[in-house]
C-alpha positions in Angstrom: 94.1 153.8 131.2 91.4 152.4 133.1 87.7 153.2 132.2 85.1 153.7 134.8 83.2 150.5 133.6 86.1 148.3 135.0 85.8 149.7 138.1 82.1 149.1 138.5 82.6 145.9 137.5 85.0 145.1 140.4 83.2 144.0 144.2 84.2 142.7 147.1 83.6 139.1 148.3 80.4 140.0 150.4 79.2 141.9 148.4 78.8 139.2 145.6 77.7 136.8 148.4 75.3 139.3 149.8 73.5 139.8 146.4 73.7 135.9 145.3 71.9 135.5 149.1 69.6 138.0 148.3 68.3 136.6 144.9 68.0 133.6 146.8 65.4 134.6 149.4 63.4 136.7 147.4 62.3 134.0 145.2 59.5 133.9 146.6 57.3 130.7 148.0 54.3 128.9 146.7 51.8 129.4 149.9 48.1 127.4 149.5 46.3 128.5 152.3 42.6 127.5 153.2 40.6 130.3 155.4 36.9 130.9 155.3 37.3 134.2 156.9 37.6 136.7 153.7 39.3 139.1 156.1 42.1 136.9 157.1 42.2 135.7 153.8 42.5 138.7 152.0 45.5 139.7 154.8 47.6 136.3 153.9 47.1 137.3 150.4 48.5 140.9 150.4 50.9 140.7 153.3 52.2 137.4 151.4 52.8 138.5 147.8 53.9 141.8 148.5 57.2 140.1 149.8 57.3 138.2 146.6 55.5 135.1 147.6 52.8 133.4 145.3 49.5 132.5 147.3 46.6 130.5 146.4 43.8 131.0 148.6 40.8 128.3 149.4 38.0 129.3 151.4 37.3 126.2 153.1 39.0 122.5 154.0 37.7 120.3 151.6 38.6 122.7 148.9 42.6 123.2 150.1 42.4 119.3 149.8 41.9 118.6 146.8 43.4 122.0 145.2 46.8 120.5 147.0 46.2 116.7 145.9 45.7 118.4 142.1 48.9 119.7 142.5 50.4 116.3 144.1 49.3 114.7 141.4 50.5 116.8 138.6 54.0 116.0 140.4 53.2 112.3 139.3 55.8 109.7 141.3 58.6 111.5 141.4 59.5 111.1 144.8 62.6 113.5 143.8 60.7 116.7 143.3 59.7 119.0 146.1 56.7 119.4 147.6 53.9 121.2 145.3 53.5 124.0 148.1 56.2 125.2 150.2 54.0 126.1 152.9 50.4 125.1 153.5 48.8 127.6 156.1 45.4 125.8 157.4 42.9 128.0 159.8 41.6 124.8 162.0 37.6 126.0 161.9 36.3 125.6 158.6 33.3 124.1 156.9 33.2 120.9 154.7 36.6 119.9 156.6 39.0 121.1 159.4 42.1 122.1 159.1 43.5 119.1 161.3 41.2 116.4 158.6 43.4 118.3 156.0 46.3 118.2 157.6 45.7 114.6 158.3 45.3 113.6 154.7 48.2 115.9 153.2 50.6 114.5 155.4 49.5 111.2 154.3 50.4 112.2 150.9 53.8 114.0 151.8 54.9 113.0 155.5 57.4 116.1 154.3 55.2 118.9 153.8 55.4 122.3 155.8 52.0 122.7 157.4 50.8 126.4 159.4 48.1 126.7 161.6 46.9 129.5 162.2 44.0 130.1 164.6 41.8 130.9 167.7 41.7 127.5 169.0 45.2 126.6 169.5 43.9 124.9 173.2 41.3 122.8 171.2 43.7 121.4 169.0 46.6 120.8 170.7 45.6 117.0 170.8 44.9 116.4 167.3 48.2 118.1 165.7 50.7 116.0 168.1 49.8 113.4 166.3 50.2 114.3 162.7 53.4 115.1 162.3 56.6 116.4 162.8 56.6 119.3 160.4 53.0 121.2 162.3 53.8 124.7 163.5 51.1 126.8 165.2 50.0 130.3 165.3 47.0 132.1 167.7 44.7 134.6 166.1 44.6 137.5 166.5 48.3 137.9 165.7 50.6 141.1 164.0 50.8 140.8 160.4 55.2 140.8 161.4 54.3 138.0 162.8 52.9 135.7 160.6 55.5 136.5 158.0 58.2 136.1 160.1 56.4 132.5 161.2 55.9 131.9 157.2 59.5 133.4 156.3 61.6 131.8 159.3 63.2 133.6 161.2 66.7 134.0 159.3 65.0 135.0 156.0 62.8 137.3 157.7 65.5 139.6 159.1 67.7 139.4 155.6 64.3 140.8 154.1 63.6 143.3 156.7 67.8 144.2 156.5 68.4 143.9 152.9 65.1 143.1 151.0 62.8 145.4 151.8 64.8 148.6 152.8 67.2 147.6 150.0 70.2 148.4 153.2 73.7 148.7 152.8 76.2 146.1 151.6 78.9 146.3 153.9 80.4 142.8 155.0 79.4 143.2 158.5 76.3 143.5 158.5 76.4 140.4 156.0 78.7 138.2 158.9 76.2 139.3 161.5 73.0 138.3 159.9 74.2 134.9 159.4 75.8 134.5 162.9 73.2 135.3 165.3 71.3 133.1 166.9 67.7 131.7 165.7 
């Protein structure tokens, strides 16, 4: 006799793989952004850490500087650990210290470090990021909120999110072989 419990226990392959992928993603990333606009800053904020994400907001350069070389250093030498913020989001006007001058000296402290701008003046400083590094990725204000999270998220996590995440979607294996098949 077989009790209903032993049934429920039983799932298919992708449906074990779409919930281990789905714990995964929603762990949510540590975001340290520096914006002096409270609007825009208050946007990151919410739109950010209602999909899970933890942000830490500064409201001008010289402040995200040393908030992120406090964290640096808390990581002491240990070249092995990751990087104290997944993502650093950096508007490029600000007072006491642009966002490229920050970018400039994060990078010099991990040449590995994700680095956002997001901004008006993407003509102005299209000079000054080529030469930074490798890892610079670039958003225009104004810009739909989508946008930005699917520019924070990339693009892959973003539609798992939108498909499984947020809408909490079906299981079936198909959908599961499609997300992760398509092109970025």
């Amino acid at each position: 006799m077989f009790s209903s419990r032993c049934v429920q226990i039983k799932q298919t392959k992708a449906e074990i793989a779409i919930k281990s992928k789905l714990i995964e993603l929603s762990n949510g990333m540590n975001i340290l952004v520096a914006e002096d606009s409270p609007s825009f800053a208050l946007l990151y904020k919410t739109s950010l850490e209602k999909r899970g994400h933890k942000v830490t907001i500064t409201h001008d350069g010289k402040r995200c500087f040393y908030q992120y070389l406090d964290e640096f250093q808390i990581r002491g030498n240990d070249r092995q650990k990751s990087s104290p913020y997944d993502l650093v989001i950096l508007d490029h006007k600000m007072p006491r210290m642009e966002g490229t001058e920050v970018a400039k000296e994060i990078i010099a402290l991990n040449p590995k470090q994700r680095i956002l701008f997001v901004t008006g003046y993407v003509k102005d400083m299209m000079k000054g990021v080529r030469t930074i590094g490798e890892r610079i990725e670039l958003l225009q204000k104004p810009f739909p909120t989508l946008a930005m999270i699917r520019q924070v998220e990339g693009l892959k996590r973003f539609r798992w999110m939108q498909k499984f995440g947020a809408k909490g979607g079906s299981e079936r294996s198909d959908d599961f072989e499609m997300l992760f098949s398509e092109p970025i």
